[in-house]
C-alpha positions in Angstrom: -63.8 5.6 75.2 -63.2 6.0 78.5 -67.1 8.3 79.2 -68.2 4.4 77.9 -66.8 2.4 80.7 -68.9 3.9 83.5 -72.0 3.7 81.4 -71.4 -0.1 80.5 -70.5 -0.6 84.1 -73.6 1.1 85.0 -75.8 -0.7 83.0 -74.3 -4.1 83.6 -74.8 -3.1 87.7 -78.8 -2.2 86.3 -78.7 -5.7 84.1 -77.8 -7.7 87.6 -80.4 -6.0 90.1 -82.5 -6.6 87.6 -81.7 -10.1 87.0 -81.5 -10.5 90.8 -85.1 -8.9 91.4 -86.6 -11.2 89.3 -85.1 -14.3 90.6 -86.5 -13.2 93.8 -90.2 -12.8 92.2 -89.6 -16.3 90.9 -88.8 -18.0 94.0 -91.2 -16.1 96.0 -94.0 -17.2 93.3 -92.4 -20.6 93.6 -92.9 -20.9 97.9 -96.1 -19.8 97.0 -96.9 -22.8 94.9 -95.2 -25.1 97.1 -97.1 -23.6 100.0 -100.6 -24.1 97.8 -99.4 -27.4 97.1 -98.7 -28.5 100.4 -101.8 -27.4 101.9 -104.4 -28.8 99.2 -102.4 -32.0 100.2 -102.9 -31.7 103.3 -106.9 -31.6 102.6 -106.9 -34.2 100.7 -105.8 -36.1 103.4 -107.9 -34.4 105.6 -110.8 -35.7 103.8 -110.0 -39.6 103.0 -109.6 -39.5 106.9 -113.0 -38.2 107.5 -114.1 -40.1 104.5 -112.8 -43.4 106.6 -114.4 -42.4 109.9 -117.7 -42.1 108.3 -117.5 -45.4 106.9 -116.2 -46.8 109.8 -119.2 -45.4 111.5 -121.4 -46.9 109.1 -120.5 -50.2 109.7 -120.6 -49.9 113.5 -124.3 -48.3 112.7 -125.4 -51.3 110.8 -123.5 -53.7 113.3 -125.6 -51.9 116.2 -128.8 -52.2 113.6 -128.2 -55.9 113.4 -127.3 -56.7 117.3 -130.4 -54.7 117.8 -132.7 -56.8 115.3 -130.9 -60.4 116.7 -131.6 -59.5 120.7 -135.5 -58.5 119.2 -135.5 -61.6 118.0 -134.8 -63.6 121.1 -136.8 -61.5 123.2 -139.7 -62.4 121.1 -138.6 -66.3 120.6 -138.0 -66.2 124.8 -141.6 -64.6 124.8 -143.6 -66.9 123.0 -141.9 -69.8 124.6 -143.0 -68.8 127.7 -146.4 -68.5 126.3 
């Protein structure tokens, strides 16, 4: 009985590093993930921001369009009142 104990000892030691190696592949896999996670967030941010700025610069385009078009406008009206 006693040629047992050092085997079951043995085996229970094999059992835990096993046990303990895994965890590790699973919390590595996990950071990974997180990590993935984190950084597709991060892009999706990235692009509603640049999404924002180009409509933002849109609308200062067309504001520009439409200062543009007003001052032709009174250029031509001051024109043809001189005429």
């Amino acid at each position: 009985m006693q040629d047992k104990k050092p085997t079951e000892l043995q085996d229970y030691q094999l059992l835990l590093m096993s046990l303990h190696q895994q965890n590790k592949k699973r919390l590595l896999m996990h950071q990974e993930q997180q990590q993935l996670l984190f950084a597709r967030e991060e892009q999706r941010k990235e692009m509603q921001e640049q999404s924002l700025m180009a409509k933002q610069l849109e609308q200062q385009q067309q504001m520009w369009a439409q200062t543009i078009k007003q001052e032709r406008v009174l250029s031509l009206r001051n024109r043809a009142a001189k005429l």
